[in-house]
C-alpha positions as CSV (number, residue, x, y, z in Angstrom):
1,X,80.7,106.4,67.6
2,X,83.2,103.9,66.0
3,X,84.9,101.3,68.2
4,X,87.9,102.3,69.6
5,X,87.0,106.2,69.6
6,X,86.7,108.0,73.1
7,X,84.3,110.7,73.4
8,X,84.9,113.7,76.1
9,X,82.7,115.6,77.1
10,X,82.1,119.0,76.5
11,X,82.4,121.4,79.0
12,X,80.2,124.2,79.0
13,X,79.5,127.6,81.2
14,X,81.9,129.4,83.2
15,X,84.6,126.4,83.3
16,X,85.3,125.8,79.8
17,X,87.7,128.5,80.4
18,X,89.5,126.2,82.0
19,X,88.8,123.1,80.7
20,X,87.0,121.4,83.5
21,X,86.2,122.1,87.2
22,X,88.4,122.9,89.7
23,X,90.3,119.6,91.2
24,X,88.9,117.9,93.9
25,X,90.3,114.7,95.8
26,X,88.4,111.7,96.0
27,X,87.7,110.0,99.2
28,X,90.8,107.3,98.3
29,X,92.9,110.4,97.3
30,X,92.2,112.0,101.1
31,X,92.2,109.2,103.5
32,X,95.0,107.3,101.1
33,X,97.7,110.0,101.6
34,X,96.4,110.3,105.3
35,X,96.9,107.1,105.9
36,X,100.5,106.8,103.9
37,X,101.2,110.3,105.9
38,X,100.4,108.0,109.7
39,X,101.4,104.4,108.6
40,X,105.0,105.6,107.2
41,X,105.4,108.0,110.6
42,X,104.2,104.7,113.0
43,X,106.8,102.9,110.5
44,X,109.8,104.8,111.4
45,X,109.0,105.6,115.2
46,X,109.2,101.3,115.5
47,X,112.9,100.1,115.9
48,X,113.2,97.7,112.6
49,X,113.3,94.0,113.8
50,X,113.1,90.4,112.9
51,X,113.6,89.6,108.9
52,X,114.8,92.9,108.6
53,X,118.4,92.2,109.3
54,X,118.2,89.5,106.7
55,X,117.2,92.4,103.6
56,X,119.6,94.9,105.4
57,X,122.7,92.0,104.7
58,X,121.2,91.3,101.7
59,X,121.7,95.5,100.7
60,X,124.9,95.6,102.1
61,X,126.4,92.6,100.0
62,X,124.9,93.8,96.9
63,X,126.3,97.2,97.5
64,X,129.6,95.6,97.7
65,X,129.2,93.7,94.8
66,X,126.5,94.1,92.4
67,X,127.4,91.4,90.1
68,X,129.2,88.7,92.2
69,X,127.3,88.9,95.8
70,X,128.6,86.7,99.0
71,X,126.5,84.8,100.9
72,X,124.1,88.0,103.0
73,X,125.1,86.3,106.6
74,X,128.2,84.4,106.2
75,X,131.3,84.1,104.8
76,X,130.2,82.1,101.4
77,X,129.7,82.9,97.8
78,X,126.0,83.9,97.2
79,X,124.9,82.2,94.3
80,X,121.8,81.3,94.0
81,X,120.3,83.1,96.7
82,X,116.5,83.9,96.1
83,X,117.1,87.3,98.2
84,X,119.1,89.0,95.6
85,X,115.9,89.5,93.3
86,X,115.6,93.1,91.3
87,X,113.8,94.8,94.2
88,X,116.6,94.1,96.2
89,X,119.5,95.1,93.3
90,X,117.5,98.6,93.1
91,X,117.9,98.9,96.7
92,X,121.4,98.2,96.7
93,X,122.3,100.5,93.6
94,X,120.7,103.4,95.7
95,X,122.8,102.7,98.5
96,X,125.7,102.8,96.3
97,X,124.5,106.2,95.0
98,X,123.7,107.6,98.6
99,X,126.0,105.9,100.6
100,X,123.5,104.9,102.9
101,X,123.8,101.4,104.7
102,X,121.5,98.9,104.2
103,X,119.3,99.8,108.1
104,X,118.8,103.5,106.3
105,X,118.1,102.3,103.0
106,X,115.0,99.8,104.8
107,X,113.9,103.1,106.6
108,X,113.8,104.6,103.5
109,X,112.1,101.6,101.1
110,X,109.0,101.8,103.5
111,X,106.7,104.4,102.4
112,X,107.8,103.8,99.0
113,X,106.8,100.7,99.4
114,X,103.5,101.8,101.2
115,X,103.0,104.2,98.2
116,X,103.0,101.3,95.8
117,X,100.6,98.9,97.7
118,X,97.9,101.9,98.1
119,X,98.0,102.8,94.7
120,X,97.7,99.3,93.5
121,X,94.8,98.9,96.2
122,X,93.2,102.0,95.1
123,X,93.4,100.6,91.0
124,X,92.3,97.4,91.7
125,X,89.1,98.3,93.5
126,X,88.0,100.3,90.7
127,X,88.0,97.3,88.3
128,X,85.2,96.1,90.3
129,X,83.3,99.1,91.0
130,X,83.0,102.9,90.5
131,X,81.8,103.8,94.1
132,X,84.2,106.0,95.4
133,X,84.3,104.7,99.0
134,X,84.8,101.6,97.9
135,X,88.6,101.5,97.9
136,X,88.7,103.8,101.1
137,X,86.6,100.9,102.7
138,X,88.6,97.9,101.0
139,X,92.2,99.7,102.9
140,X,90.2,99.5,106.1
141,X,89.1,96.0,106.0
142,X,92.5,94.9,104.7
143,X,94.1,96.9,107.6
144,X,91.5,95.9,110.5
145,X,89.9,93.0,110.0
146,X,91.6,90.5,110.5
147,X,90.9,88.8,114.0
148,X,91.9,89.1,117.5
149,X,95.0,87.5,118.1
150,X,98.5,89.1,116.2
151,X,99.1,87.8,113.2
152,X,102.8,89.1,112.0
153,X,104.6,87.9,109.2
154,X,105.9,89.0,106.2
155,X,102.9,89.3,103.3
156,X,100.7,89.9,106.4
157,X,99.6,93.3,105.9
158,X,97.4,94.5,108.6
159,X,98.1,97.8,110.3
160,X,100.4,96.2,113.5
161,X,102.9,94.0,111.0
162,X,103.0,97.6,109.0
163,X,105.1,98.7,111.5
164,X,107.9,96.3,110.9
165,X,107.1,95.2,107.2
166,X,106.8,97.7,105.1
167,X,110.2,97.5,103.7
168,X,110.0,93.8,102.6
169,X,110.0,92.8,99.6
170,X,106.7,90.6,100.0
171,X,105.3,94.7,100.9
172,X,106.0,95.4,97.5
173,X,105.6,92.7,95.9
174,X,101.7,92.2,97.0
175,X,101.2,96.4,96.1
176,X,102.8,95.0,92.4
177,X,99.8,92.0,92.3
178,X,97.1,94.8,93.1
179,X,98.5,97.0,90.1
180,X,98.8,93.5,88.4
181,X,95.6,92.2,88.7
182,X,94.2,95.6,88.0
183,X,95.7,95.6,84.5
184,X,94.8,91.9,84.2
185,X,91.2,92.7,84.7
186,X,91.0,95.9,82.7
187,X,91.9,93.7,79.6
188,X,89.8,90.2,80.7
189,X,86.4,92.6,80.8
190,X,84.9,93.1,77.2
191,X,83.8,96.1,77.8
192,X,87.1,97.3,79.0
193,X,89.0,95.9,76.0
194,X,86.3,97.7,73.4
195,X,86.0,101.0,75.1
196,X,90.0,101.7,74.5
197,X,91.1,99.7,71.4
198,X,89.8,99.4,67.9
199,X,87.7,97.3,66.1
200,X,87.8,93.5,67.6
201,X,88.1,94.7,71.2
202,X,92.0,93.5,71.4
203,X,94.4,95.2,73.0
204,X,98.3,95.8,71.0
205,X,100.1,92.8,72.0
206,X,102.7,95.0,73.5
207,X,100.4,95.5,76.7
208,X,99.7,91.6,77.3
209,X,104.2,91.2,76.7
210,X,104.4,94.2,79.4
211,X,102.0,92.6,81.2
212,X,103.5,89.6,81.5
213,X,107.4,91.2,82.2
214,X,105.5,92.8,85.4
215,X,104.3,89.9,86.2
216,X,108.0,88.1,85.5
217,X,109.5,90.9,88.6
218,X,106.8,89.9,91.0
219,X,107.6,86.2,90.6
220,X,111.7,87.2,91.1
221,X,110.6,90.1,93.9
222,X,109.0,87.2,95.8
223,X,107.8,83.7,94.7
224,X,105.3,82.4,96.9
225,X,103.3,86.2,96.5
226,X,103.6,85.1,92.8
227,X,101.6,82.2,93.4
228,X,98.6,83.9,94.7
229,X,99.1,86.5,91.8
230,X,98.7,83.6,89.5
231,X,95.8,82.4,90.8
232,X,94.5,86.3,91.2
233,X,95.6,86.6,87.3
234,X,93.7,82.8,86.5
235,X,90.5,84.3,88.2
236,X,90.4,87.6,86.5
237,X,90.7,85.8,82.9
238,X,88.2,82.9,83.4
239,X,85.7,85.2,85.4
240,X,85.8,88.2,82.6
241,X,87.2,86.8,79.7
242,X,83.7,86.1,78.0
243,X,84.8,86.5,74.1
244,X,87.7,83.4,73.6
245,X,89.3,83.2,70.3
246,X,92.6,82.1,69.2
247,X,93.5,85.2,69.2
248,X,92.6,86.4,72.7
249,X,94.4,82.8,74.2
250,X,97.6,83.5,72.2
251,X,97.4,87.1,74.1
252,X,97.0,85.9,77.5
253,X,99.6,82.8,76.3
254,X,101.8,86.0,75.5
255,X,101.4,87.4,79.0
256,X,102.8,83.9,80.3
257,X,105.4,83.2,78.2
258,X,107.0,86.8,79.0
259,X,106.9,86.2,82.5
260,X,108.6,83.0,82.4
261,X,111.2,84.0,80.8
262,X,111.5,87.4,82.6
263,X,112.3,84.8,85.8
264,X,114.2,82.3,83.7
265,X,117.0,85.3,82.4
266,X,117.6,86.9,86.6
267,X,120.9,85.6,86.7
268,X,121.3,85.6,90.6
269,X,119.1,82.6,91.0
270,X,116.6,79.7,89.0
271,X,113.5,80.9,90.3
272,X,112.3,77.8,89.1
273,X,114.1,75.5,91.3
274,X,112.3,77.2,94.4
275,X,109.4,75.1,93.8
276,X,110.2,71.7,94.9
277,X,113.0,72.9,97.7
278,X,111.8,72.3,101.0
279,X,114.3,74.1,102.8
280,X,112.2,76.7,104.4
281,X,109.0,74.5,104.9
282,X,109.7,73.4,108.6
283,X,109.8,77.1,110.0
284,X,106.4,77.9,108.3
285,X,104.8,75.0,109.7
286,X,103.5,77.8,112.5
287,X,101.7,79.8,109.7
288,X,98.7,77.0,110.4
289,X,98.4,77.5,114.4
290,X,95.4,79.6,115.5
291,X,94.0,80.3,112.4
292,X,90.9,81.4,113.8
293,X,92.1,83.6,116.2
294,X,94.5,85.3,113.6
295,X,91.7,85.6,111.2
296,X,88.2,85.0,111.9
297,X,86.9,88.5,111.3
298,X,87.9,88.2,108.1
299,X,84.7,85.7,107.7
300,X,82.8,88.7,108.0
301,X,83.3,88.6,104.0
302,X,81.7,85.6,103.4
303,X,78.5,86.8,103.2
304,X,79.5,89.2,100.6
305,X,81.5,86.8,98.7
306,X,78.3,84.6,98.3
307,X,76.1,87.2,97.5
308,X,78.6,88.0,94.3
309,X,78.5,84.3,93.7
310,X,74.8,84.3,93.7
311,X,74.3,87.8,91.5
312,X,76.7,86.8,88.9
313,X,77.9,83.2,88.7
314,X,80.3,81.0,90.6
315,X,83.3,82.4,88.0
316,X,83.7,86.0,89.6
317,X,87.0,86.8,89.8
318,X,86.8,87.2,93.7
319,X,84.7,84.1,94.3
320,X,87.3,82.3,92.1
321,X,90.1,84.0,94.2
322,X,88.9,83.0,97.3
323,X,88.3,79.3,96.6
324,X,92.2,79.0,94.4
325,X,93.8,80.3,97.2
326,X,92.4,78.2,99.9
327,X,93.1,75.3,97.5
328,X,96.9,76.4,98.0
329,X,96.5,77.0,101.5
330,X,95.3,73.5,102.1
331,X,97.6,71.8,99.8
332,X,100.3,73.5,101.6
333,X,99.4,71.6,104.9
334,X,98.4,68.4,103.4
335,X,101.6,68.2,101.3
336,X,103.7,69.2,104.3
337,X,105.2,71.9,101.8
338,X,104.2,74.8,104.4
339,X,105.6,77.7,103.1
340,X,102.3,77.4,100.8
341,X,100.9,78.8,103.5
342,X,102.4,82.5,102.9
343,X,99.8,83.0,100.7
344,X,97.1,83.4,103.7
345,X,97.7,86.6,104.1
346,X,96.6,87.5,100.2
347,X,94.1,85.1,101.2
348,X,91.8,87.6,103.1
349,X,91.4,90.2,100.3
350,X,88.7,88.5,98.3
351,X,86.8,88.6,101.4
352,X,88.0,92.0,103.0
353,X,87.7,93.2,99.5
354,X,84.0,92.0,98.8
355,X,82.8,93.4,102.2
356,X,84.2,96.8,101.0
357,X,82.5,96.7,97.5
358,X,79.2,95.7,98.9
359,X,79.2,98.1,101.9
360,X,79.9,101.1,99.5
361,X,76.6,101.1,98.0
362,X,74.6,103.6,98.0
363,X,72.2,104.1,100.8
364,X,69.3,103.7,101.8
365,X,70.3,100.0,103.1
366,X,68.0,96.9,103.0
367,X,67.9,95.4,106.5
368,X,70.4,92.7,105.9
369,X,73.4,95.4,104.4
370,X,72.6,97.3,107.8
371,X,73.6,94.0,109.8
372,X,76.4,93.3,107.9
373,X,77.9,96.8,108.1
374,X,77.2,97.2,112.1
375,X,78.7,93.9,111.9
376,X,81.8,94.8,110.1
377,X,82.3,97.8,112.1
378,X,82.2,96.0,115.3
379,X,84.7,93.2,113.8
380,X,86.9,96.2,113.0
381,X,87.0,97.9,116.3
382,X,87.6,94.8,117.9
383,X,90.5,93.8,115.7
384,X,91.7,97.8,116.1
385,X,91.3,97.7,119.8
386,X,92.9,93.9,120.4
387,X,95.4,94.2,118.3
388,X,96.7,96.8,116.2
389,X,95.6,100.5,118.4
390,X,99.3,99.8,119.6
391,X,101.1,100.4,116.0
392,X,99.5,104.1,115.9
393,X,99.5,105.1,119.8
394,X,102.9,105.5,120.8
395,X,103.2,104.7,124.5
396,X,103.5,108.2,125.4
397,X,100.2,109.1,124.3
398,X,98.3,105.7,125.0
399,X,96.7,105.9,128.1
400,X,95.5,102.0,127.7
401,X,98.3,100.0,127.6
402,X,97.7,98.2,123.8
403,X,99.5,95.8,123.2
404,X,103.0,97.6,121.4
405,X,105.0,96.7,117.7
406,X,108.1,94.6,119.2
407,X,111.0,96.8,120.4
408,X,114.4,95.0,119.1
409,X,117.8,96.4,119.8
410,X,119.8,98.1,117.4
411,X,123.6,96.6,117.2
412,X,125.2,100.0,115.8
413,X,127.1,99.8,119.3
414,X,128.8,96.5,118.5
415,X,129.1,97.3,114.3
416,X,131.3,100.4,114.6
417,X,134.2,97.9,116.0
418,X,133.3,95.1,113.3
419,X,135.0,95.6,109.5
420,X,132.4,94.5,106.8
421,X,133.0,90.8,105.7
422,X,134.8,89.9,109.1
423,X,132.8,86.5,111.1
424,X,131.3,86.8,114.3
425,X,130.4,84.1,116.5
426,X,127.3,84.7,118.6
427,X,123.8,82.7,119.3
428,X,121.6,85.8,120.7
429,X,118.3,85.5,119.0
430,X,118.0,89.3,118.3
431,X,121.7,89.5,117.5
432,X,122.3,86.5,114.9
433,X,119.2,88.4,112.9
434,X,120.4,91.9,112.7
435,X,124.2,91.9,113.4
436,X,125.1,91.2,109.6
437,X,122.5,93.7,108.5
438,X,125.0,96.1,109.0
439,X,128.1,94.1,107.1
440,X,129.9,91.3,109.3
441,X,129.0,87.8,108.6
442,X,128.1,85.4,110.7
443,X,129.7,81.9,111.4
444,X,126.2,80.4,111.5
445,X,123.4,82.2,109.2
446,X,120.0,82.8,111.2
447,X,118.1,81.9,108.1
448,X,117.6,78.9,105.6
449,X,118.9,80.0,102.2
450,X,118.9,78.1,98.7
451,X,122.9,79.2,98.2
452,X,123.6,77.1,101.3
453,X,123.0,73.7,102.1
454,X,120.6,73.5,105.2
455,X,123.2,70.5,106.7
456,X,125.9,72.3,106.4
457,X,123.8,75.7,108.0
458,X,123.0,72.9,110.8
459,X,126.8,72.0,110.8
460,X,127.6,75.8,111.9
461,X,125.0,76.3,114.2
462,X,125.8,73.1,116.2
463,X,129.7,74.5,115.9
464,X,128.4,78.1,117.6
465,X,126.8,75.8,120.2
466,X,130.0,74.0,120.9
467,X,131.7,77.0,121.1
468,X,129.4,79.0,123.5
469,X,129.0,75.9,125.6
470,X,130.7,76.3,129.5
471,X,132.1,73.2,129.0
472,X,134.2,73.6,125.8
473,X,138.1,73.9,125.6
474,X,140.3,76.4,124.6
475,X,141.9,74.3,121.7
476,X,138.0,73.2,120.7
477,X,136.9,76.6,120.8
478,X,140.3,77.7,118.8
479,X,139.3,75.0,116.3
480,X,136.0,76.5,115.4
481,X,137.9,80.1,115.2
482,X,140.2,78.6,112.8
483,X,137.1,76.8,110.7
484,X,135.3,79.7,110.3
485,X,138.0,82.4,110.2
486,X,136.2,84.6,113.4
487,X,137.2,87.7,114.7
488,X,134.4,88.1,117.0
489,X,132.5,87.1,120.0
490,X,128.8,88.7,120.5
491,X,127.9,87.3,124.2
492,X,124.6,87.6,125.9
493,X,124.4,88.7,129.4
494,X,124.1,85.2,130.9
495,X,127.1,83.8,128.7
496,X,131.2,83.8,130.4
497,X,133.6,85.0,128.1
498,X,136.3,83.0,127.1
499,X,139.6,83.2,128.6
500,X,141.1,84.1,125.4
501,X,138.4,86.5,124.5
502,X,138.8,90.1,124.7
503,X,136.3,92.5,125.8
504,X,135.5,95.3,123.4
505,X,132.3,96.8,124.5
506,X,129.1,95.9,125.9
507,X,125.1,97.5,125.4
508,X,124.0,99.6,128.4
509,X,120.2,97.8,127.4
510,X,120.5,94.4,126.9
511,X,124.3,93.5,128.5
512,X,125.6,91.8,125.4
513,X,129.3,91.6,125.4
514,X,131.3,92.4,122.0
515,X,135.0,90.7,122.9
516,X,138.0,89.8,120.1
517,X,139.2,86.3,119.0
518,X,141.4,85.1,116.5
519,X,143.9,87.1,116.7
């Protein structure tokens, strides 16, 4: 058979007929859209909460605007904010279409998003090995073993933060790396690259250009989950690349160059400039407490990581993983540059990953694949039990008591009184991160953001705090109406309302107080 050529096989007997045998779903096929079928249903029983409120402005100000977006929480023009990135224009353009707000459009971007990370999961596996439990097993591991304390953030994709961050764009942007690093793979592997092209083993350099334009969205979707792609994509190449020529590094240069341009053309933001802003560091300086209680199971994978270090060579591509990322990791705490540290949650696949390849080999088991499976299983319960039973037993039906998904407020109460655009003045932690997801602004955004100084972000809050405060006057608190054009007071249950202030409503749950000022 010439290179390049693929052979099929012929069917014989009673099926050739039909061509082949009747359909049958693999394991990954079964418990995949099982699991899509639970996670998405767990996903929408939850009440959306923390960053979500953020991606809701950010739809909602996209969908006013698509080419000339404000600021997504206050009253400012929005350039160069990293949040309006394609996943986040396509969002808004279906809102547009719909008329959905941006709360239902989040709803909606979950399982989407969910069906995106599974099928990537599910392609990448199978660049590493045929066995078809091995992906089924990799979902698990990725899901459950993690460790016994909750570790929620966005990028951390175990089955409890599922329940809140599916929408994100992190969710999609890590189910992009899998189908990435899948493609990536496919054309590093010799055989790969002989079995489907022609003489030479090359791929058309139209794959390694759309290669590199998917890699271009991930970095705009979400930077610092294009990092660890990188380093996923650098592993891949240097651990199955074995036949280098001039013309297989001008490929891969290809791939590279197309991405960097894909991020140097977005016109909303310079991706680039992300890299050396520290606004955001401070807040992930927590991503570095209680790592081991976080994610200790996950060393379950180590043994299996060796042992692929050991078969092969120090350069596979999950080995290589492994150590690049935890180079980031640490270089993220030594350099005080902590948002480096969002990459933890990627992280954990090599070894989650690894475990699942090795345990889906075929039986019977030496003694030492026994123990490490018992082993695995054990971690997984405990981190199911511990931590994450909560995110799929509702508390009707859980006669434990797990530990629950956090149950925010919604602000719909409060929004139906509030035009989009006008500036409300409130300091309530759940309220100053969802109130603008559903179109007002706020006089001091919750968030750092690159299209706003962080001084002048300090400036605001420190003027909300004057405002609020029991001591401040009525011309002082007039001033900082005036400032900031507000229209709106959003008062916990502990705060007085001003004498000026008039009350508009109030939440039966929490006793928040929605009064007029300003006029």
């Amino acid at each position: 058979m010439s290179a390049g050529v693929l052979v099929r096989r012929t069917v014989g007997g009673a099926t050739a007929l039909r061509g082949g045998g009747a359909w049958r779903p693999t394991p990954y096929q079964l418990f995949g859209f099982l699991f899509w079928l639970v996670m998405s249903l767990a996903y929408w029983r939850v009440p959306l909460c923390c960053d979500a409120g953020q991606h809701a402005a950010v739809v909602e100000r996209l969908k006013d605007d698509l080419l000339h977006p404000r600021h997504p929480m206050a009253d400012l023009p929005g350039t160069g904010s990293p949040y309006y990135s394609p996943f986040a224009w396509v969002q808004a353009v279906a809102a547009r279409l719909t008329g959905l707000g941006g709360w239902e459009v989040l709803k909606l971007t979950g399982p989407l998003n969910l069906l995106v990370l599974l099928t990537g999961i599910g392609r990448f596996v199978r660049t590493f090995t045929p066995r078809p439990w091995a992906p089924v097993l990799a979902l698990t591991a990725m899901t459950l073993v993690w460790g016994v304390e909750r570790a929620w953030w966005s990028g951390y994709l175990n089955l409890m933060s599922m329940t809140g961050n599916l929408a994100y764009p992190s969710t999609f942007a890590i189910g992009l790396a899998f189908w990435a690093w899948a493609l990536t793979g496919a054309r590093a592997r010799d055989a790969e690259a002989v079995r489907y092209v022609g003489p030479g083993g090359l791929r058309p350099l139209s794959g390694y250009a759309a290669l590199g334009a998917l890699y271009g969205v991930l970095l705009l979707v979400h930077p610092i989950t294009a990092v660890a792609a990188a380093l996923g994509a650098l592993a891949l190449v240097v651990g199955w690349q074995r036949r280098w020529s001039a013309a297989v590094a001008g490929r891969w240069a290809l791939t590279g160059a197309v991405a960097l341009l894909v991020g140097a053309c977005w016109p909303y933001f310079d991706v680039f400039a992300l890299a050396g802003d520290g606004t955001v560091d401070a807040m992930h300086r927590r991503l570095y407490r209680d790592l081991p209680g976080q994610f200790g199971l996950a060393l379950l994978g180590l043994p299996a990581l060796w042992l692929r270090a050991w078969r092969t060579s120090w350069r596979d591509p999950l080995v290589l993983m492994f150590v690049l990322d935890c180079l980031v990791v640490a270089y993220g705490w030594v350099s005080g540059h902590y948002t480096y540290g969002r990459v933890l949650g990627l992280t954990l696949v090599p070894l989650q990953f690894a475990l699942a390849v090795e345990l889906a080999a075929p039986r019977p088991w030496p003694v030492w694949r026994r123990v490490l499976g018992g082993a695995t299983a054990a971690g997984a319960c405990a981190g199911f039990l511990t931590v994450h039973a909560g995110a799929v037993a509702p508390p009707a039906a859980d006669p434990v008591g797990f530990e629950q998904p956090p149950d925010w407020p919604a602000y719909d109460w409060a929004a139906r009184h509030i035009d989009p655009g006008e500036v409300v003045i409130t300091d309530g932690y759940h309220a100053v991160h969802a109130i603008a997801g559903y179109g007002p602004n706020l006089a001091a955004p919750a968030w750092p953001d690159a299209a706003l100084d962080e001084r002048e972000r300090l400036r605001r809050v420190a003027d909300v705090h004057a405002y609020l405060d029991p001591g401040s006057t009525r011309a002082e608190r007039a001033a900082i109406v005036r400032r900031y054009h507000a229209r709106w007071l959003l008062l916990t249950r502990w705060q007085r309302v001003p004498e000026e202030a008039v009350v508009v409503t109030w939440s039966r749950r929490t006793g928040e107080v929605l009064a007029r000022v300003g006029g």
